[in-house]
FILODREN-278006 format. One record per residue (C-alpha): residue number from 1; residue in one letter; x, y, z. Coordinates in nm, 2 decimals, always signed. Layout:
N
> k/r/xx/yy/zz
> NUM/A/X/Y/Z
...
This chain:
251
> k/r/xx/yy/zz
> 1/X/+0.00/+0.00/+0.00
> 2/X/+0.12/+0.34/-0.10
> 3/X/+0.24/+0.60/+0.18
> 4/X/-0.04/+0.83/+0.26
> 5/X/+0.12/+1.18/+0.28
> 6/X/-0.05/+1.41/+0.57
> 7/X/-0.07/+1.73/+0.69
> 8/X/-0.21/+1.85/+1.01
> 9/X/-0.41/+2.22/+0.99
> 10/X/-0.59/+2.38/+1.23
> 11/X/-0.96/+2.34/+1.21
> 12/X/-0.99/+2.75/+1.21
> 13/X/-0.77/+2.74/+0.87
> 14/X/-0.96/+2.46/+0.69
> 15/X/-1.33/+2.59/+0.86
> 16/X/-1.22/+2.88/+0.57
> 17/X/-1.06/+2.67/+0.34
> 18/X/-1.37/+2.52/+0.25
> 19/X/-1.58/+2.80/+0.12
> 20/X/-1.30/+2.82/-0.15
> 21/X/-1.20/+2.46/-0.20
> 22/X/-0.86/+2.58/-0.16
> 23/X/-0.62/+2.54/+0.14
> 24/X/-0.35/+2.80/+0.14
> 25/X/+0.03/+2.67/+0.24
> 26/X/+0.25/+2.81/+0.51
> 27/X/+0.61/+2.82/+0.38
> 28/X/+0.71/+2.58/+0.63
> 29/X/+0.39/+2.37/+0.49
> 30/X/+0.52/+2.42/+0.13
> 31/X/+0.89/+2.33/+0.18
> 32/X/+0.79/+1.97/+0.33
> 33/X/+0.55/+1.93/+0.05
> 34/X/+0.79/+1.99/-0.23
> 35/X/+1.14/+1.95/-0.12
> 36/X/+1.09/+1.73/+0.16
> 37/X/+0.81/+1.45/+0.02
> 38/X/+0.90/+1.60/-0.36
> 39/X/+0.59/+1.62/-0.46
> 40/X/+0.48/+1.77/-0.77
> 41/X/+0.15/+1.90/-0.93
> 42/X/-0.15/+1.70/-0.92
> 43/X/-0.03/+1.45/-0.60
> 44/X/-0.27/+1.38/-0.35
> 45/X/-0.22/+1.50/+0.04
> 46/X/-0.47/+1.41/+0.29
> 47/X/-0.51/+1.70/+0.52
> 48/X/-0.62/+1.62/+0.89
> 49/X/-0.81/+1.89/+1.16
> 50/X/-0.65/+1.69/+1.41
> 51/X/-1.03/+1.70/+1.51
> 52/X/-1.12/+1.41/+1.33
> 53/X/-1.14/+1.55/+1.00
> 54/X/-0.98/+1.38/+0.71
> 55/X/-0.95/+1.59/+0.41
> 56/X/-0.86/+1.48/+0.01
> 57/X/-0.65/+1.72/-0.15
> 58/X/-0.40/+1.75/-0.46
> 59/X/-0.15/+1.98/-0.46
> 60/X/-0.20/+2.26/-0.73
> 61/X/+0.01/+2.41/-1.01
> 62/X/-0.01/+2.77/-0.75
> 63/X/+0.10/+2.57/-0.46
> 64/X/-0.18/+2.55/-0.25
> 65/X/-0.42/+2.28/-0.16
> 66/X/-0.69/+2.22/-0.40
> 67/X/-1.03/+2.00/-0.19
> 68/X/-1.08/+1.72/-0.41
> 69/X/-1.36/+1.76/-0.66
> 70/X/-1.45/+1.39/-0.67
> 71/X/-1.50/+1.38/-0.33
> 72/X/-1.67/+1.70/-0.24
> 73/X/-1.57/+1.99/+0.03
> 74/X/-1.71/+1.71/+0.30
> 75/X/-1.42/+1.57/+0.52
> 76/X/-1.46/+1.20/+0.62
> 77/X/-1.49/+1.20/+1.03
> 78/X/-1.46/+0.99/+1.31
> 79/X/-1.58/+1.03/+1.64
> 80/X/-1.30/+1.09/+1.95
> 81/X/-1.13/+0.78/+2.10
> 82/X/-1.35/+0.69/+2.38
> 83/X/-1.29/+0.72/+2.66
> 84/X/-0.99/+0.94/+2.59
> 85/X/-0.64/+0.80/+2.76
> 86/X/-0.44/+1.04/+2.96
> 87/X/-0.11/+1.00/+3.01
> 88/X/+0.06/+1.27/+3.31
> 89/X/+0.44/+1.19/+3.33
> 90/X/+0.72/+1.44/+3.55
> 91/X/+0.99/+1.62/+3.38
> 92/X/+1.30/+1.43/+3.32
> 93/X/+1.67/+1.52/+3.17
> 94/X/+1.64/+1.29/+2.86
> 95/X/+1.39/+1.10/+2.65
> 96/X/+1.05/+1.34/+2.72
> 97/X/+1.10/+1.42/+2.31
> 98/X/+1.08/+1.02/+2.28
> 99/X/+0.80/+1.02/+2.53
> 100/X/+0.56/+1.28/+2.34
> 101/X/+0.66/+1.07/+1.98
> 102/X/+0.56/+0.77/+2.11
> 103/X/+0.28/+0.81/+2.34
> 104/X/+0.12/+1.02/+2.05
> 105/X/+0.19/+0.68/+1.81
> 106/X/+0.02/+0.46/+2.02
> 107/X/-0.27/+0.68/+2.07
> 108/X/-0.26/+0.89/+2.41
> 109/X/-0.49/+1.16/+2.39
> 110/X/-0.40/+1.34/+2.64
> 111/X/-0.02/+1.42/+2.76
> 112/X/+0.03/+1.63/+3.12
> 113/X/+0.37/+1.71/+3.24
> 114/X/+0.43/+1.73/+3.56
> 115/X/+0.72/+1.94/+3.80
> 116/X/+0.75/+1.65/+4.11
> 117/X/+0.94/+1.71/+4.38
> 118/X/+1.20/+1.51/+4.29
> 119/X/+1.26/+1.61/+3.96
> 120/X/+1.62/+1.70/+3.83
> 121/X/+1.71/+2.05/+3.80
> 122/X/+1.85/+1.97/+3.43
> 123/X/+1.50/+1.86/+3.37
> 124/X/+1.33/+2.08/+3.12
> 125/X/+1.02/+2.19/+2.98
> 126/X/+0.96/+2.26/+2.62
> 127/X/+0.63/+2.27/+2.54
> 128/X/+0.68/+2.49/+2.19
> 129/X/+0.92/+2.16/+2.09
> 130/X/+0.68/+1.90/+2.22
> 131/X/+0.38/+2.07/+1.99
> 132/X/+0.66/+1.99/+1.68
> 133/X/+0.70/+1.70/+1.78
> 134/X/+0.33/+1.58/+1.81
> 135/X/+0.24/+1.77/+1.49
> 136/X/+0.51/+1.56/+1.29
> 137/X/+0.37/+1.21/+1.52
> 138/X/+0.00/+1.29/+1.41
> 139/X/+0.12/+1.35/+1.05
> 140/X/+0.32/+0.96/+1.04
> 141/X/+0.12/+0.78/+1.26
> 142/X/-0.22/+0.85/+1.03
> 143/X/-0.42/+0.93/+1.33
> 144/X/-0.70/+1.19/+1.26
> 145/X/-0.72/+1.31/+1.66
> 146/X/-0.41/+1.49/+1.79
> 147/X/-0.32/+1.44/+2.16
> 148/X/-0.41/+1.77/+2.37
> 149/X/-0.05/+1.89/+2.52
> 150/X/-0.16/+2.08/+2.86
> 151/X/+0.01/+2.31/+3.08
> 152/X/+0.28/+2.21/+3.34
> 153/X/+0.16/+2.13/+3.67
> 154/X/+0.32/+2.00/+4.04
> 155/X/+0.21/+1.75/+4.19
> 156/X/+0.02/+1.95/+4.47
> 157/X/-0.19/+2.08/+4.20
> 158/X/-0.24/+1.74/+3.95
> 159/X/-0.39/+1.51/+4.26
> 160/X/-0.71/+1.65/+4.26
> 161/X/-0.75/+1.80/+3.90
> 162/X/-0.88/+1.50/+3.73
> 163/X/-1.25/+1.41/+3.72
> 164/X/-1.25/+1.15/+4.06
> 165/X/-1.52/+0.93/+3.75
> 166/X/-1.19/+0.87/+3.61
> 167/X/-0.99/+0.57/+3.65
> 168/X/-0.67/+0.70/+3.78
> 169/X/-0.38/+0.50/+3.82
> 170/X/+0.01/+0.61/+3.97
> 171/X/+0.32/+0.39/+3.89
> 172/X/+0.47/+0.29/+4.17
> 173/X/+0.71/+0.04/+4.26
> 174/X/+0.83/-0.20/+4.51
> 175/X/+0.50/-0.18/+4.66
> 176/X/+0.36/-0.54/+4.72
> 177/X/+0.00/-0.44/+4.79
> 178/X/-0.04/-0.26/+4.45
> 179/X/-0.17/-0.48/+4.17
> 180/X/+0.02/-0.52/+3.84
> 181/X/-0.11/-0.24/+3.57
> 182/X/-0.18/-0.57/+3.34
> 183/X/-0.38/-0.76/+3.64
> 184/X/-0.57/-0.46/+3.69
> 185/X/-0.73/-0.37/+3.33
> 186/X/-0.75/-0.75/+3.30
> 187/X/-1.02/-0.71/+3.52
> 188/X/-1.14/-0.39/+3.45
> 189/X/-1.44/-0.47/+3.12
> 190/X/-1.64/-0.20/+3.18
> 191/X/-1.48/+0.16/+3.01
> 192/X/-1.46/+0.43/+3.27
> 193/X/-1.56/+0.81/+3.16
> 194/X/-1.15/+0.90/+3.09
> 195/X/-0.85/+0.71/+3.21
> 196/X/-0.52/+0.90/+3.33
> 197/X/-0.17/+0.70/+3.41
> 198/X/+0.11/+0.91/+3.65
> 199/X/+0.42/+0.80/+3.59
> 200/X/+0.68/+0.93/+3.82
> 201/X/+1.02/+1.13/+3.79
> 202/X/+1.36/+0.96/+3.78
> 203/X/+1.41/+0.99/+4.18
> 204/X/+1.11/+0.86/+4.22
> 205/X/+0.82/+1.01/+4.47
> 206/X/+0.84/+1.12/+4.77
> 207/X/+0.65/+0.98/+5.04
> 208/X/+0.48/+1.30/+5.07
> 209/X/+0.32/+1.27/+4.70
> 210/X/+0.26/+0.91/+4.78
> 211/X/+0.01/+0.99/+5.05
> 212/X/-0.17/+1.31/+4.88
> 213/X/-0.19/+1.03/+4.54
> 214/X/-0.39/+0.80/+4.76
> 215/X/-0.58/+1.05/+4.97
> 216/X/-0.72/+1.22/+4.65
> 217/X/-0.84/+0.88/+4.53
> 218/X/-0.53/+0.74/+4.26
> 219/X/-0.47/+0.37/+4.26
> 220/X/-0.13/+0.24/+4.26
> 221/X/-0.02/+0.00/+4.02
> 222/X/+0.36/-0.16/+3.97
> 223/X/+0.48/-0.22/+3.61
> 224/X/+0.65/-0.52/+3.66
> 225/X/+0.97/-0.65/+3.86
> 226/X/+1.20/-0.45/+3.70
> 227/X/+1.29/-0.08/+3.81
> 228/X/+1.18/+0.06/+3.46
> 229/X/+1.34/+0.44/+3.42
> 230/X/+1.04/+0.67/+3.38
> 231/X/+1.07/+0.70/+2.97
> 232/X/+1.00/+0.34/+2.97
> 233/X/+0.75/+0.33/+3.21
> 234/X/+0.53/+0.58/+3.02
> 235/X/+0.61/+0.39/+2.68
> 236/X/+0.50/+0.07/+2.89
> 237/X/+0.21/+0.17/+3.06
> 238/X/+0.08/+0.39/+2.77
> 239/X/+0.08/+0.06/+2.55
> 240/X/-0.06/-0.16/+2.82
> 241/X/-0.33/+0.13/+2.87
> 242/X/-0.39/+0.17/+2.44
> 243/X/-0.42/-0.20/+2.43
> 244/X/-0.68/-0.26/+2.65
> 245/X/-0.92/+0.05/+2.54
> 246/X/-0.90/-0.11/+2.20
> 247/X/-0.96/-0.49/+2.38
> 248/X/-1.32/-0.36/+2.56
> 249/X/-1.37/-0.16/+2.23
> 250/X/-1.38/-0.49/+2.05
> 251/X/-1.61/-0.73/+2.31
């Protein structure tokens, strides 16, 4: 099967896009198109809200985006991922780039950094890099609803923020009275109103933010007997998390 070739554009640009059937380029937009992908006049590029819009466009002897005639001004849509996977992981020195790429891939819809009180000083917060970053995963990955990036929060302020009708779960480790993240959704068949997973930093949590986690109502949950460093325990739960939406989806 060919490569689909995707662009993600605000739903405010293509809302006015479609009274024209045309979609005007940002340079940045145009460069990729032609020098990056090499496209020439004619090719098709689906264009994507990042809403749940999927637009058919060819690419125009003007260098714009011309809506596909054939097909109409309609966009084919899909409905949001229910219920929509949240995934809140602290600040680390290295690998929250690899963190947002692939959390966006396997189809987190929501992505919360977090400032814990263990966090490293080098630690660092780039949200105008992370927004890149997701744009370019939404583009590859062929999804048609981008992940909402929100602010930076502590952990004082992220215990009691999501909806208590939501299933909220906290890595933790070497705790042996916390069930396994697997052991858990292997039980759980019912879908609860959202879903959020809290991984921790790379010193771990304090036993401070341990006891606010459980008094506001989060449920521990280990990740397995290794001591996983906190990229891979967001990659890990986020897939374990992913897989089992899709599971109850299907029965």
């Amino acid at each position: 099967m060919a490569e689909r070739r995707r662009l993600l554009i605000e739903p405010a640009r293509l809302r006015s896009a479609q009274a024209l059937s045309r979609i005007g380029l940002t340079v940045a937009e145009a460069r990729y198109l032609k020098r990056v992908l090499r496209l020439r006049p004619g090719a098709e590029v689906h264009v994507v809200s990042g809403c749940g819009q999927l637009f058919s466009t060819r690419l125009t002897t003007e260098g714009d985006l011309a809506l596909d005639s054939e097909l109409g001004a309609l966009p084919y849509t899909v409905a949001a991922p229910h219920p929509p996977l949240g995934l809140a992981v602290s600040l680390m020195r290295r690998g929250m780039d690899e963190v947002m790429r692939m959390a966006c891939e396997l189809g987190v819809d929501r992505l919360q950094p977090l400032q814990a009180q263990r966090c490293v000083p080098q630690a660092e917060y780039r949200p105008d890099r992370w927004g890149v970053i997701l744009r370019e995963a939404v583009e590859q990955c062929e999804r048609l609803w981008a992940p909402e990036l929100l602010p930076v929060l502590s952990t004082d302020d992220w215990w009691g923020n999501p909806s208590a009708e939501h299933l909220r779960l906290i890595a933790v480790t070497r705790d042996q009275a916390c069930s396994d993240l697997s052991t858990l959704l292997a039980v759980t068949k019912s879908l609860p109103d959202g879903c959020w997973i809290t991984i921790g930093p790379e010193g771990g949590w304090t036993s401070a933010e341990l006891r606010s986690a459980a008094e506001a109502g989060w449920c521990g949950v280990g990740l397995g007997d290794t001591i996983l460093r906190s990229s891979t325990a967001a990659v890990a739960a986020t897939t374990a998390l992913c897989s089992w939406r899709r599971d109850v989806q299907r029965y």
